[in-house]
N, C-alpha and C positions, 0 to 999 in steps of 0.2 A: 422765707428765712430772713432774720434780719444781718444786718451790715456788720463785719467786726474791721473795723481799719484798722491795722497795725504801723503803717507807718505816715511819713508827713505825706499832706495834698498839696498842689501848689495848680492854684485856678489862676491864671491872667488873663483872661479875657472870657465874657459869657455873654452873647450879644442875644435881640433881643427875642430871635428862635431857636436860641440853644438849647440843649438839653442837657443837664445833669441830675443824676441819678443814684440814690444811693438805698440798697436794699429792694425788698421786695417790689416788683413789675408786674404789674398783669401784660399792659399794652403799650407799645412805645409807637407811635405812627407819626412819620412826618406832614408837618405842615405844607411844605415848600421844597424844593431841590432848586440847587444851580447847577453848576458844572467852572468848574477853574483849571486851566491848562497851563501844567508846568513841567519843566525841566528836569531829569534823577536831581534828586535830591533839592528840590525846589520848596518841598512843603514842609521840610524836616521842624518843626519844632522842638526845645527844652533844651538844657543846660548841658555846657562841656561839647558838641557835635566837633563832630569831623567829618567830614565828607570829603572824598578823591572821586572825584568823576571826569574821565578825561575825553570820553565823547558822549553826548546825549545831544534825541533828536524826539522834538514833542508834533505828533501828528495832529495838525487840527480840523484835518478835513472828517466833517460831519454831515453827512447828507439824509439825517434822520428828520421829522420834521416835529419830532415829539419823546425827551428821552426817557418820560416819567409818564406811571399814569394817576398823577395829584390832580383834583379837580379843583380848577381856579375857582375862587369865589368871583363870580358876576359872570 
């Protein structure tokens, strides 16, 4: 089906394994994962936010040794 956008986009940033997408997809597959550890309300991006967070606690113990299954090139 194709795309009808009705209202404004607003892109700030598209680095250079982003994806955006607009209308018909057969297949979306990532290139690459990381993983970023934050805090309630640490990732919030866009306009006007408000955030109350008055205890947050980010677990970073990871004892996986693989958390994706993306095959490296090389």
């Amino acid at each position: 089906m194709p795309s009808y956008i009705a209202g404004p986009i607003k892109i700030t940033n598209v680095s250079s394994d982003a994806t955006v997408n607009f209308g018909d997809t057969l297949q979306i597959a990532p290139k690459s994962s990381s993983r970023s550890l934050a805090g309630a309300g640490g990732g919030n991006t866009g306009d006007f936010l408000q955030t109350n967070t008055f205890i947050s606690f980010t677990n970073t113990l990871d004892p996986d040794t693989a958390d994706s299954n993306i095959k490296s090139k090389g």
